[in-house]
C-alpha positions in Angstrom: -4.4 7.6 -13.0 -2.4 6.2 -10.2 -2.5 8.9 -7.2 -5.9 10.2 -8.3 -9.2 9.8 -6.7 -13.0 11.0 -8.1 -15.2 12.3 -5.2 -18.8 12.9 -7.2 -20.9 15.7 -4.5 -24.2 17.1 -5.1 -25.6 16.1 -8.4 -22.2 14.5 -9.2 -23.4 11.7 -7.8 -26.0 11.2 -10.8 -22.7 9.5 -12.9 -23.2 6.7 -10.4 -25.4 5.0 -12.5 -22.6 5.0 -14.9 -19.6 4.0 -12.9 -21.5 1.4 -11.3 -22.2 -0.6 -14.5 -18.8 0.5 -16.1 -16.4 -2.5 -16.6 -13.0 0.3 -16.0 -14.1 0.5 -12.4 -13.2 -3.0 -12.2 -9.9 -2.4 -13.4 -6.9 -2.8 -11.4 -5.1 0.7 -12.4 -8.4 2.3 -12.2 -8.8 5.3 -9.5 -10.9 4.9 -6.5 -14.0 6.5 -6.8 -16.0 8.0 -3.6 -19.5 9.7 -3.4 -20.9 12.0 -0.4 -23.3 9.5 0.7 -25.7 12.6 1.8 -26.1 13.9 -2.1 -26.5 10.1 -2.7 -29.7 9.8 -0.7 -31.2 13.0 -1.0 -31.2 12.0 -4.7 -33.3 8.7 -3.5 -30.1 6.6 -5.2 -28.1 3.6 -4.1 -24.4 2.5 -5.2 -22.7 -0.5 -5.3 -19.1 -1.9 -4.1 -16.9 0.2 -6.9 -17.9 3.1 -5.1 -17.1 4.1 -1.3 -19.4 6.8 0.3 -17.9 9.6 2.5 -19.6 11.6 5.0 -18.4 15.5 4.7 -15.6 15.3 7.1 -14.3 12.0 4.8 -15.0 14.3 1.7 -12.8 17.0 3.5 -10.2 14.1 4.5 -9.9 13.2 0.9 -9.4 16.5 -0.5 -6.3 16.8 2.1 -4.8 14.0 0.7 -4.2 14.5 -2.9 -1.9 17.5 -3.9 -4.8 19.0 -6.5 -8.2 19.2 -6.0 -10.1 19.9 -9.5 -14.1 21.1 -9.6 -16.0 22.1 -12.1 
């Protein structure tokens, strides 16, 4: 997964509670992950240090930097 990145947006951000917890997010090969901190809140949840929260213009900088963007 080196050169990928996870962005969770709107209720996305619900697999925090996963990722948090999740051993793999401490791993050193493991991609970053980032959350829109705005769908983060308005769902009344918090995060810890594995993942970063963007505003919209750092969601829009991340989806410049990679060469594929995937949704689903």
């Amino acid at each position: 997964m080196a050169g990928d990145a996870l962005i969770l947006i709107e209720n996305g951000v619900y697999a925090i509670s996963k990722y948090s917890t999740s051993e793999y997010l401490s791993a050193e090969d493991c991609a970053p992950v980032f959350a829109v901190e705005a769908d983060v809140l308005a769902r009344g949840m918090s995060t810890d240090e594995n993942i970063e929260l963007v505003d919209y213009a750092g969601f829009v900088r991340l989806c410049t930097l990679y060469d594929k963007v995937v949704t689903w």
